[in-house]
Every structure is written in structure tokens, then in C-alpha cells.
C-alpha positions in Angstrom: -34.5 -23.2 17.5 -36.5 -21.7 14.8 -35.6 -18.0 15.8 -31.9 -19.4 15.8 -32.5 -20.5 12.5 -34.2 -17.2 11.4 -31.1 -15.2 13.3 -28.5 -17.3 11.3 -30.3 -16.6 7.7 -30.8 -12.9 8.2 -26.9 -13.0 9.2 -26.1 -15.0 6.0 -28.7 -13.1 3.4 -26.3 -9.7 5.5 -22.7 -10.8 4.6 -24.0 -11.4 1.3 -25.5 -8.1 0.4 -22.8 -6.7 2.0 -20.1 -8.6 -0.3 -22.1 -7.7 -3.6 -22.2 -4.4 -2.7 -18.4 -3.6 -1.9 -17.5 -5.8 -5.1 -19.8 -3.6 -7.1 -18.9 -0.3 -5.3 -15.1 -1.1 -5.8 -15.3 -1.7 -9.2 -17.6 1.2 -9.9 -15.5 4.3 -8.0 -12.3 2.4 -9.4 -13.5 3.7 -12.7 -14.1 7.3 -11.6 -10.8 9.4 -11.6 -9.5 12.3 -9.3 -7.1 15.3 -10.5 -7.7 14.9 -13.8 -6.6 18.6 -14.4 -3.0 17.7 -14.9 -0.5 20.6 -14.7 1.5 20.4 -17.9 4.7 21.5 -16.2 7.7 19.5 -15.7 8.0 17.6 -12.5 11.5 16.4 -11.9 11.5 13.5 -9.4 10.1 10.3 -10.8 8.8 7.3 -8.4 7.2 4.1 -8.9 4.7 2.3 -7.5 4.8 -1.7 -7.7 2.1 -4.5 -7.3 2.6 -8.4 -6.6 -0.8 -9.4 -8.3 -2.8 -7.9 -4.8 -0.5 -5.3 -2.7 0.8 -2.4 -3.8 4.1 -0.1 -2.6 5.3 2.9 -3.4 9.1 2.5 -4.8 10.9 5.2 -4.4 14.8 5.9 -5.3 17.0 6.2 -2.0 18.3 9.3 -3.2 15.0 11.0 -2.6 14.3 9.1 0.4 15.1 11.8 3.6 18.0 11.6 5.1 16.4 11.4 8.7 14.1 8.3 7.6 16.6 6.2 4.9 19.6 5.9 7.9 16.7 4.4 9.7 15.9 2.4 7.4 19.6 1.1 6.4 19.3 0.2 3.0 22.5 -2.2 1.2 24.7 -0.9 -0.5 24.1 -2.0 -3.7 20.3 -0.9 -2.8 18.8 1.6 -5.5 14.8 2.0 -4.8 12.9 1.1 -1.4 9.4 -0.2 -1.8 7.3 1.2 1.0 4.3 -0.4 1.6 1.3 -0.2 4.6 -1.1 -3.2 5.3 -2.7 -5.6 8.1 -0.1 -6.8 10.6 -1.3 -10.2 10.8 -2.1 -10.4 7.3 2.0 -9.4 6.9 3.6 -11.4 9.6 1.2 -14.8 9.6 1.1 -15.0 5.4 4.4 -15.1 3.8 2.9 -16.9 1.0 -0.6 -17.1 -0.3 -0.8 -20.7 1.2 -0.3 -19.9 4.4 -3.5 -17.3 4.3 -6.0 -18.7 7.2 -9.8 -17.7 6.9 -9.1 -16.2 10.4 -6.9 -14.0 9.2 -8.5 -12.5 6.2 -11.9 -12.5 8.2 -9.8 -10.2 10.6 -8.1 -8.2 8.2 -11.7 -7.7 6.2 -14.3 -6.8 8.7 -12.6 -5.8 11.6 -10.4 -3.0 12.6 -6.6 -4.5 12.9 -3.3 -3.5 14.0 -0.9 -2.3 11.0 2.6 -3.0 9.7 4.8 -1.2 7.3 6.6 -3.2 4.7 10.3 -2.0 3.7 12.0 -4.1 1.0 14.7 -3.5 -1.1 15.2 -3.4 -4.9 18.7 -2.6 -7.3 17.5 -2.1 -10.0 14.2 -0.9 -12.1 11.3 -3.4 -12.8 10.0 -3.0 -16.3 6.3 -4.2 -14.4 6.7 -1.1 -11.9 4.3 1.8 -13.1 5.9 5.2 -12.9 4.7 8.5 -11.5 7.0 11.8 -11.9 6.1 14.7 -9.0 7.0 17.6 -8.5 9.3 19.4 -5.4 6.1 20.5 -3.4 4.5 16.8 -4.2 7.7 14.9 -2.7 7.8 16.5 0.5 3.9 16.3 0.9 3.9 12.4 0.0 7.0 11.9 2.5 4.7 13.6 5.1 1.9 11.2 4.1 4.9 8.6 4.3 6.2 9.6 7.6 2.4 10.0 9.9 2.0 6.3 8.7 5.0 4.9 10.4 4.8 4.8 14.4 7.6 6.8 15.6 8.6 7.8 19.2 9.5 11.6 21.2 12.4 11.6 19.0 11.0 10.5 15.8 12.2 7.2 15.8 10.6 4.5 13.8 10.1 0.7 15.5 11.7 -2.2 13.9 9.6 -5.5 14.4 12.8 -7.1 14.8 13.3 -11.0 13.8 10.2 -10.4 11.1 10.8 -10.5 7.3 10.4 -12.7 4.0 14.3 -12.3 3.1 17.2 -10.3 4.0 16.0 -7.5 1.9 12.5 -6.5 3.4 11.9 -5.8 6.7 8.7 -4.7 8.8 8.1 -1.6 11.2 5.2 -0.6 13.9 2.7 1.6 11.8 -0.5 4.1 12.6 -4.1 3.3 11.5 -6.2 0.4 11.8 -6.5 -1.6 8.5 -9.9 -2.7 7.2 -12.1 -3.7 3.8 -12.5 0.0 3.8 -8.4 1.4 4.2 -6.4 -1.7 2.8 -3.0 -1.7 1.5 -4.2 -0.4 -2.3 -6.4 2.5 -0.4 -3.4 4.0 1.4 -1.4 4.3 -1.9 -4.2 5.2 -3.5 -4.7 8.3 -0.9 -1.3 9.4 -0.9 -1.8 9.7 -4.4 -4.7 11.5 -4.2 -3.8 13.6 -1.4 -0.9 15.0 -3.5 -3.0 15.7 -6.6 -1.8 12.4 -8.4 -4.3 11.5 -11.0 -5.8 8.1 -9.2 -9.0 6.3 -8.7 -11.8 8.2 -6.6 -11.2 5.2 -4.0 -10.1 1.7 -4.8 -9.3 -1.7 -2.4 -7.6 -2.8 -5.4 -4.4 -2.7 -6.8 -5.8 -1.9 -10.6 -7.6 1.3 -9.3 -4.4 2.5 -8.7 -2.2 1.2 -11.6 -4.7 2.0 -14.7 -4.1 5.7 -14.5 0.0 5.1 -14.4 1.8 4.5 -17.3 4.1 0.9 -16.8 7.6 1.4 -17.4 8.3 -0.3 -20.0 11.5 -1.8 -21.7 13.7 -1.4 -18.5 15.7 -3.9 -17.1 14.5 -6.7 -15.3 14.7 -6.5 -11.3 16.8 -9.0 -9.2 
């Protein structure tokens, strides 16, 4: 009984550590920046990245959107900008709302490697909340790329509908590559696409802010719907 007891402190005095030290870790490399050395050339197409307080997306006009991927994707009509986001799959499917998040499912999501989703939703117009980054030709096509090897697509370079899932009619989910973690959340894949294209972004971040504090918001624009 007492080496039980022993085992069971050593596992708790563990978890502990190991919180403090990714809270203070995130914090500190969310402060340090990448690609500082920003070209002072124009760069013509402008994209957006949104957060809902914890997740963030890339948002990203349909017209830029590849023709192969957005008929995939079958945005409205009326739809002007696709938010494209990666994350846990159980964390998507099982938690529509912060209420419904089980301890099971955020211990999963957190410490153990879990199967991933992608998260398509729909938007008509500009948020004035979005933050805003403009790229150039060569940074397009290599975020798209990013984009593309995240989604899990067949021979034929299909992507897979997880068909019946979905908070409304204008977001839907897809199959997705890469195991999620406390290491690669949602905020870290944005944040390495950025990076990856030589956006100016947080070394490495698990949060949102990391992310958003080296965009500039957008600022008077019309409120979404």
C-alpha cells in the first residue's frame, strides 16, 4: 500500500511539473518571433486568420481557394471566405459547445496522440475581429500545399467528407493527416503554416494569441453574419 501511495504521488508531483512547464514554455516562445526580416514589397493576395476565444482558422477568399480543392468543398452561393481549420477529432465531433467538453476528451486530446479532423465553415462577409495577413504569389501556393498534405485525400486526390457531422449548415468536417497533441494543436498548425511560408509568427505557440499578436486586426469592416 505504501509503495502505491509513493507511485501515485511521484505521478501527481509529474503532471504538475509537467503542466508548469508547458504553461511557462508557451508563454515564453509565444513571445519570441520568426521572419522578422519582412520584405518590403507588395504582396497582392490578402487572407485572414480568425479565432473563437481558443481555435484558430485560416480564412481565406474562395476566389483564391484552387479550383481542384473549393468544387470539393462546395461553398454557397452567397459564400465569400472559407475558414479552414485542423484540430482533434474527438475534441471537434464530441464538443459543439464548451459544455459539452468531457475531461476524457481533453485528457485525450492533451497527452495523447489522436486522430484529426479538418474544419470547413463558411463566411459572406469580412469580420472586423478577423486579423489579416497579405502574401505574396509564391506564399499562396506554398500555404495551399501546407493546406492540401493536411487533408486525407485518396489515389485521385479526393478529400473525405465526415458526412452527417457539423455545427450548422455552413461548416462541415473532413478526414485529416497528423495526430493532434499538447505539442501540434489547432493554434500550432496555423501557426506553422505561417511560419513555414515566412509569415512573421510566434517561434511556437498552443495558443491562439501567439499567432494573432503579430497580425494586425482588421478593423472597421463590416460585421460577419
Amino acid at each position: 500500500m505504501k509503495t502505491a501511495f509513493i507511485f501515485l504521488g511521484r505521478t501527481v508531483l509529474f503532471l504538475l511539473a509537467f503542466v508548469v512547464l508547458y504553461v511557462l514554455f508557451s508563454f515564453l516562445l509565444t513571445w519570441i518571433p520568426v521572419n522578422t526580416d519582412q520584405p518590403a514589397t507588395k504582396r497582392p493576395h490578402r487572407l485572414y486568420a480568425f479565432s473563437n476565444g481558443v481555435h484558430l482558422d485560416f480564412v481565406i477568399p474562395t476566389q483564391l481557394i484552387p479550383e481542384q480543392l473549393l468544387t470539393q468543398l462546395r461553398p454557397g452561393a452567397e459564400t465569400q471566405f472559407l475558414g479552414i481549420g485542423w484540430g482533434d477529432k474527438g475534441f471537434y465531433l464530441d464538443t459543439p459547445t464548451w459544455a459539452d467538453l468531457s475531461a476524457k476528451v481533453a485528457v485525450r486530446a492533451m497527452f495523447l496522440p489522436s486522430p484529426t479532423a479538418m474544419h470547413v465553415t463558411e463566411h459572406r462577409v469580412i469580420n472586423r475581429t478577423w486579423s489579416q495577413l497579405d502574401l505574396s504569389d509564391a506564399q499562396l501556393e506554398a500555404l495551399f500545399g501546407y493546406i492540401m498534405d493536411s487533408f486525407q485525400t485518396d489515389s485521385r486526390g479526393q478529400i473525405s467528407e465526415i458526412v452527417g457531422e457539423g455545427y450548422t449548415p455552413l461548416d462541415r468536417f473532413y478526414e485529416a493527416n497528423g495526430n493532434y497533441s499538447c505539442f501540434k494543436t489547432c493554434n500550432t498548425w496555423v501557426n506553422t503554416g505561417l511560419r513555414r511560408i515566412g509569415v512573421k509568427t510566434a517561434i511556437w505557440t498552443p495558443m491562439d494569441k501567439g499567432v494573432l499578436r503579430y497580425l494586425p486586426t482588421v478593423g472597421n469592416q463590416p460585421e460577419a453574419t
